[in-house]
TORLO-820490 format. One record per residue (C-alpha): residue number from 1; residue in one letter; z, x, y. Coordinates in Angstrom, 2 decimals. Last residue first. Layout:
BEGIN
i,aa,Z,X,Y
NUM,A,Z,X,Y .
...
***
This chain:
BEGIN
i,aa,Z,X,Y
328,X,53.78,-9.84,34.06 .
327,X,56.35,-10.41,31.61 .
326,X,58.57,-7.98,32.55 .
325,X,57.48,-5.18,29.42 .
324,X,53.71,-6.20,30.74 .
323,X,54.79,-4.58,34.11 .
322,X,56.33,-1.83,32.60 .
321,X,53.12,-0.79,30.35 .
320,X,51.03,-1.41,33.83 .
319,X,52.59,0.92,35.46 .
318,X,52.53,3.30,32.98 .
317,X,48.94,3.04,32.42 .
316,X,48.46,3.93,36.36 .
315,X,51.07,7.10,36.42 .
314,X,48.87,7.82,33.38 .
313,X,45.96,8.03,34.89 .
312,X,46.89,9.53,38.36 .
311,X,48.82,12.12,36.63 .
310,X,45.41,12.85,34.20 .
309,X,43.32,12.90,37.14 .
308,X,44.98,14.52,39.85 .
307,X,43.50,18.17,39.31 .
306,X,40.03,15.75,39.52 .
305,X,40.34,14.96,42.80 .
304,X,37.47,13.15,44.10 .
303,X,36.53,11.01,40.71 .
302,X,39.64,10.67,38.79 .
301,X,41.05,9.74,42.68 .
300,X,38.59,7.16,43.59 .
299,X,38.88,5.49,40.25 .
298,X,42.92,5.57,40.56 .
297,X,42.79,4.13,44.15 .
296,X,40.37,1.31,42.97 .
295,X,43.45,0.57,40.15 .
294,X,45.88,0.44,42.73 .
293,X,44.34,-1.79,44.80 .
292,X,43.87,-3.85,42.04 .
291,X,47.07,-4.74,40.29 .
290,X,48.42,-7.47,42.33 .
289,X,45.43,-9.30,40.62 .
288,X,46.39,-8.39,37.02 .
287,X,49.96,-10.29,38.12 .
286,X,47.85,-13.22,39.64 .
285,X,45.81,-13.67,36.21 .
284,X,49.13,-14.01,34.07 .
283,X,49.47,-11.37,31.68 .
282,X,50.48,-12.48,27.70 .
281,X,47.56,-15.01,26.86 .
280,X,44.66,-11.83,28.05 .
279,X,46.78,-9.33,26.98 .
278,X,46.62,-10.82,23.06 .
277,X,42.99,-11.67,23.46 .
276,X,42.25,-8.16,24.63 .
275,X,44.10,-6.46,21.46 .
274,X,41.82,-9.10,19.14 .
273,X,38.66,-8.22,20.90 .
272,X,39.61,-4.47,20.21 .
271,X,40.25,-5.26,16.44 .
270,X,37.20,-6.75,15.82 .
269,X,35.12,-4.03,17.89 .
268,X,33.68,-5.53,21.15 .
267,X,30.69,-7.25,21.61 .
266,X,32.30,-10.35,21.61 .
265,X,33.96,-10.09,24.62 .
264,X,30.93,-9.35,26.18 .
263,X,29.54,-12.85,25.68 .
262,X,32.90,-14.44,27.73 .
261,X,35.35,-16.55,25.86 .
260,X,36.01,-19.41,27.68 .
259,X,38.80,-20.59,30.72 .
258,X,36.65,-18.69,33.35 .
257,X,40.20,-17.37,35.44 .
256,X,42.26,-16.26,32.12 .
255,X,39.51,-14.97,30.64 .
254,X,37.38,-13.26,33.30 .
253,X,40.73,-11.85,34.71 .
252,X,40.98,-10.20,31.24 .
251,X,37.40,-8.88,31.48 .
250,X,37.93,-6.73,34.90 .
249,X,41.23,-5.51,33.47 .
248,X,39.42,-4.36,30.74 .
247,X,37.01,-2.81,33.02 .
246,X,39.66,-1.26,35.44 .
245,X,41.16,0.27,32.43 .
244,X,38.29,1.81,30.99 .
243,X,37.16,3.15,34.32 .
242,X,40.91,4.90,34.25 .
241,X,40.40,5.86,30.85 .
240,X,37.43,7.44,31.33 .
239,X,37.89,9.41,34.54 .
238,X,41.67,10.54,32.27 .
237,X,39.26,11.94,30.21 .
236,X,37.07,13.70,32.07 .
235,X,39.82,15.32,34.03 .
234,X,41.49,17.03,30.91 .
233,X,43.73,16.31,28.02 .
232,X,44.24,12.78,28.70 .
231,X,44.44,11.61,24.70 .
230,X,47.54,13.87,23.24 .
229,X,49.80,13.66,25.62 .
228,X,48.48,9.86,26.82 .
227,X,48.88,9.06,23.00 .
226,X,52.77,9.93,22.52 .
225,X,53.46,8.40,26.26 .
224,X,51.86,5.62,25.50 .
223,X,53.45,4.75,22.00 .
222,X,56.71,5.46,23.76 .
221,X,55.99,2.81,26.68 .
220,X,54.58,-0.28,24.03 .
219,X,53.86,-2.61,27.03 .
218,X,51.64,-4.17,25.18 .
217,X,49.08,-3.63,28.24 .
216,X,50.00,0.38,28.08 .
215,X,49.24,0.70,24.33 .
214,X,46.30,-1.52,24.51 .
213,X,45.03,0.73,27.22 .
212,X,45.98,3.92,24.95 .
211,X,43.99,2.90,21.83 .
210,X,41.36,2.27,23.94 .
209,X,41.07,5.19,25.20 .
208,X,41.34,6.55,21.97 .
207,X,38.60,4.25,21.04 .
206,X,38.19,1.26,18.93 .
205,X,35.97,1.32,15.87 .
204,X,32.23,1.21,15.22 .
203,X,31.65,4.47,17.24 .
202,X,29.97,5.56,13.61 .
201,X,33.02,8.20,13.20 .
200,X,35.75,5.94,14.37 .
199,X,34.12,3.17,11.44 .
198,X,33.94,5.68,8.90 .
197,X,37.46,7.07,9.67 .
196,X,38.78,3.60,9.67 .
195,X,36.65,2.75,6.28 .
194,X,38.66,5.42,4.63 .
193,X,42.23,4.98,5.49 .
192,X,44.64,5.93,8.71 .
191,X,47.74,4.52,8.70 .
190,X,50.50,3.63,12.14 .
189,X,48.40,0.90,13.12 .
188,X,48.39,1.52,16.96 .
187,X,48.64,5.29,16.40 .
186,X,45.26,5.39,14.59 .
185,X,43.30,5.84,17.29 .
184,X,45.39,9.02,18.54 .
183,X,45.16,10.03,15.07 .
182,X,41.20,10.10,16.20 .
181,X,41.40,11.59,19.19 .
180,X,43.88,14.55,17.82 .
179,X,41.19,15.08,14.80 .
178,X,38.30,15.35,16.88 .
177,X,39.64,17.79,18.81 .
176,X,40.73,20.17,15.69 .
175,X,37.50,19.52,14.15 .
174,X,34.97,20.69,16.73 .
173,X,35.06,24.53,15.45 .
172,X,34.93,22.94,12.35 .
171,X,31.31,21.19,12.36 .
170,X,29.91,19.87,9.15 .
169,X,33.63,20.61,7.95 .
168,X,35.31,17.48,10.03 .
167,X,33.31,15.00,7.56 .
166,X,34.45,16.55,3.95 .
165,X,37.85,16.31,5.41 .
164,X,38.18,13.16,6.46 .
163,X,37.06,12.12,3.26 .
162,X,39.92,14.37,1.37 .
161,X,42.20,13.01,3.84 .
160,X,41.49,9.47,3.33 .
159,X,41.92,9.66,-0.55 .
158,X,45.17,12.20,-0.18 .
157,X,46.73,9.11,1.46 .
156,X,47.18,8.76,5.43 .
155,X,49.98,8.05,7.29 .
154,X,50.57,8.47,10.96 .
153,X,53.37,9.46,12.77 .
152,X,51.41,11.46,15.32 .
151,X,52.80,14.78,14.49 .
150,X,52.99,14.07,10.77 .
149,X,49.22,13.10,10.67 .
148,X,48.39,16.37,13.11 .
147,X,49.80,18.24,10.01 .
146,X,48.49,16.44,7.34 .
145,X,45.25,16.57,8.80 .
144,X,45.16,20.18,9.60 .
143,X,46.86,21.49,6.45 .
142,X,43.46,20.00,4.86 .
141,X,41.23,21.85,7.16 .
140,X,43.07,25.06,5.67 .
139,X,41.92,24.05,2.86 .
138,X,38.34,22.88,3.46 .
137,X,37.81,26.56,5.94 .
136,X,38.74,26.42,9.23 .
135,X,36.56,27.70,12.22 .
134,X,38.51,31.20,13.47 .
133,X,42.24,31.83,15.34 .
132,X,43.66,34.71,14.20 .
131,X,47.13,35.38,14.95 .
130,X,48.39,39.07,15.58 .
129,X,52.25,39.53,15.84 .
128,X,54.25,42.42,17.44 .
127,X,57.60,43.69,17.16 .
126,X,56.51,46.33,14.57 .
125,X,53.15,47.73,16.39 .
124,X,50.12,48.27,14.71 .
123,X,48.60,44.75,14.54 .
122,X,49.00,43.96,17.97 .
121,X,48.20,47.31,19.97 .
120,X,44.93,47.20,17.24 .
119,X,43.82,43.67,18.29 .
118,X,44.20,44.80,22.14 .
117,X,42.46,47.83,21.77 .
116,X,39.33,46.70,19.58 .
115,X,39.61,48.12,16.07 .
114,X,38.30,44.83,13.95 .
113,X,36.25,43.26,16.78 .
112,X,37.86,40.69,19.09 .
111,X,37.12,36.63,19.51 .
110,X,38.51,35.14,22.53 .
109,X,42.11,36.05,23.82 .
108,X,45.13,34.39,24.28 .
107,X,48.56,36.59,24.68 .
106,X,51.98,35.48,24.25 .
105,X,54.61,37.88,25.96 .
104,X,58.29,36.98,24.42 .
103,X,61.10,37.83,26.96 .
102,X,65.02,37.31,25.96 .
101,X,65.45,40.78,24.97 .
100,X,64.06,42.75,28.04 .
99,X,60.54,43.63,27.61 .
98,X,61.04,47.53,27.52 .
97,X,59.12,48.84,24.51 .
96,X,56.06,46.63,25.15 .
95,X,55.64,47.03,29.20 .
94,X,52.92,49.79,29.43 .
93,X,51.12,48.23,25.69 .
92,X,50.82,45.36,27.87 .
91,X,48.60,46.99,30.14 .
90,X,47.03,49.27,28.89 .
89,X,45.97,46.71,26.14 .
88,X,44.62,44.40,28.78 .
87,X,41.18,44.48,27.48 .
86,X,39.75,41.09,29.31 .
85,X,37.71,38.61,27.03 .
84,X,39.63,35.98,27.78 .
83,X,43.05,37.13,28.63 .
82,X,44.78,34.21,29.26 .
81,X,48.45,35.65,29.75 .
80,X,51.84,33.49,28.85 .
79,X,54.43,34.97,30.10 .
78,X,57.70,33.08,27.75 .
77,X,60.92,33.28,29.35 .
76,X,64.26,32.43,26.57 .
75,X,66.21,30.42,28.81 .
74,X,69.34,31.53,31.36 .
73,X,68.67,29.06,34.04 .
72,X,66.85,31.05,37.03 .
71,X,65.28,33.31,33.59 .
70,X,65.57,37.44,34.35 .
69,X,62.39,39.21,35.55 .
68,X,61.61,42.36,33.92 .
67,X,58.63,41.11,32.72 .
66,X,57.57,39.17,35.41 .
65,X,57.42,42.08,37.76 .
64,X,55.88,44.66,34.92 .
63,X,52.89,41.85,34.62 .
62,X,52.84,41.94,38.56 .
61,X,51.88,45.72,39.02 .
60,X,48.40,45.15,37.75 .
59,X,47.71,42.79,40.85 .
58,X,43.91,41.80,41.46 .
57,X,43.03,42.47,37.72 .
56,X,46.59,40.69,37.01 .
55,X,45.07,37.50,38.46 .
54,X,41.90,37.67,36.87 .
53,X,42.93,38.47,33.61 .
52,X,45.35,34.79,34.01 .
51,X,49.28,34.66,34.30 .
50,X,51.18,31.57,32.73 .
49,X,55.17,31.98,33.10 .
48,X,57.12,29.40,30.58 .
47,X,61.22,29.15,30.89 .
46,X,61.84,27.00,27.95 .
45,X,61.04,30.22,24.88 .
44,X,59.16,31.02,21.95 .
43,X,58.89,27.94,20.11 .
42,X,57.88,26.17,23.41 .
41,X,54.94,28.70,23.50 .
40,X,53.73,28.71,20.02 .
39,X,52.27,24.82,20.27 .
38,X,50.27,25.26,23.68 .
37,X,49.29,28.98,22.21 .
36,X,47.56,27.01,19.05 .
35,X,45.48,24.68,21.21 .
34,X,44.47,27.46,23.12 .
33,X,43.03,29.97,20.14 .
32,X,41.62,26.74,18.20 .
31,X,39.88,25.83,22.00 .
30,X,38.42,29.51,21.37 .
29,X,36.97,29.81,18.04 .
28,X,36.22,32.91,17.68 .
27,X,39.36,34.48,17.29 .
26,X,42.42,35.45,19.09 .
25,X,45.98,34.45,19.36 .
24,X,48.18,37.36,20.16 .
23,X,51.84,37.57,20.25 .
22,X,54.40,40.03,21.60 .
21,X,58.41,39.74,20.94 .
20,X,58.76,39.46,17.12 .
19,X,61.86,40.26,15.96 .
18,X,63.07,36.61,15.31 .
17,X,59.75,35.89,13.41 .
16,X,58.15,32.81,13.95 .
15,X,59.46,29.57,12.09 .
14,X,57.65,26.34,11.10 .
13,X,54.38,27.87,13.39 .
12,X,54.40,30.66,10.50 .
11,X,53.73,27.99,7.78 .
10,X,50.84,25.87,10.14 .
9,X,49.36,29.38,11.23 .
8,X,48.69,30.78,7.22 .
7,X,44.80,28.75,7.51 .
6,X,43.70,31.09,10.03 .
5,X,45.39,34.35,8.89 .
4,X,48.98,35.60,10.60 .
3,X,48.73,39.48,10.49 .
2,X,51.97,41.18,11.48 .
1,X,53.25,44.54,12.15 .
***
């Protein structure tokens, strides 16, 4: 048995137990729980099988199938079940003893009472782990940053940290997003001080959007492929970015064709206008121009199709991070 607390994740994330076969992330705060299983999984195995409550409400009998089931290519399999606020204790309890020895079962739940079923089948049995997943506290807050700062390759002094810190704990449930957006805005410096995290927090400072436009006009592919994993989680953001794009695009045509500076470029943040200037001098106007019938077939596709989104989006950036690595 095994009881992994909030702020002891980070440590056990380094290296899970060997014996461990069946893992539960639960807790109250929910996107904490999810977040956390996205990071376990590839720990636990290559070959990754997601099942939902719903779909083994409809067919018990298909938990037992994928258990038993042997890897195509030989990997450690990983089933994956979003349990939500299901009880499937009967039903992974059923297949505990005879997972085969290459199988982990990783299981995320929302928030469960002290003697529930599915808490107790985790914390009672010897192969089994039980990770709690609630709103961090200032320390465990603190592993956070660091953390998510190594990830991203950015550095930040215990100064910074400490601020950041004292902001994220107004509302902690929120922090862990916050933080990923806003190391994703600090990717194009590669630090993170103070008056950045006051000026992200104010909307004073560029975007993570932005941060992943300016990626894709430098033509800086690695930095865009770092950001767009951590940036176009869902359909609403990959909508932004590609309305973003299309506007920036929008303004450097307006630059290169008008000859001035227009009055909305200097609305921008300092170091946005500065990015735009940059693309502006490096992409020719007729280049941007072969550009936008793709870019009106990315809006229309964010907005009609939103299981598309964040392929479509990033398929776009991409393009235009190769183009800008030819010279237009």
């Amino acid at each position: 048995m095994s009881v992994v607390k909030t702020d002891q994740f980070e440590a056990f994330l380094k290296e899970p137990p060997r014996r461990a076969a069946l893992f539960l992330l639960h807790g109250s705060d929910s996107d904490l729980a999810s977040e956390r299983a996205r990071r376990l999984a590839p720990k636990l195995g290559d070959d990754v099988v997601r099942l939902t409550a719903e779909t083994l409400a409809k067919d018990p009998g298909r938990l037992a199938d994928e258990a038993l089931a042997i890897s195509m290519f030989g990997d450690k399999r990983v089933i994956w079940i979003e349990a939500g606020g299901r009880d499937l204790s009967a039903l992974i309890g059923a297949i505990a003893d005879g997972l085969p020895a290459q199988t982990c079962v990783l299981v995320e739940a929302d928030s469960l009472k002290k003697g529930a079923p599915l808490r107790v089948l985790f914390e009672t049995r010897p192969n089994a782990v039980s990770i709690e997943c609630y709103p961090a506290g200032a320390a465990s807050l603190a592993q956070m940053v660091e953390a998510e700062a190594r990830r991203a390759g950015v550095k930040i002094d215990a100064q910074a940290r400490d601020h950041l810190v004292a902001l994220l704990t107004a509302d902690p449930a929120a922090a862990r997003g916050e933080l990923v957006k806003l190391m994703l805005y600090a990717q194009s410096t590669g630090a993170l001080d103070s008056d950045d995290i006051d000026a992200a927090a104010s909307g004073g400072g560029a975007s993570p959007v932005d941060a992943l436009i300016d990626f894709a006009l430098a033509g800086d592919l690695a930095a865009l492929e770092r950001g767009v994993a951590l940036g176009l989680s869902d359909s609403g953001d990959a909508a932004q970015a590609a309305i973003r794009l299309a506007q920036r695009v929008a303004l450097l045509m307006e630059i290169r064709q008008g000859g001035a500076e227009p009055e909305r470029l200097h609305r921008l943040p300092f170091a946005v206008k500065n990015a735009v200037l940059a693309q502006a001098n490096a992409l020719a106007p007729e280049a941007l121009a072969r550009r936008l019938p793709a870019l009106l077939n990315l809006l229309v596709t964010t907005r009609r199709n939103p299981a598309l989104a964040s392929a479509s989006a990033f398929r776009a950036l991409s393009a235009f991070a190769l183009s800008a690595r030819r010279g237009g």
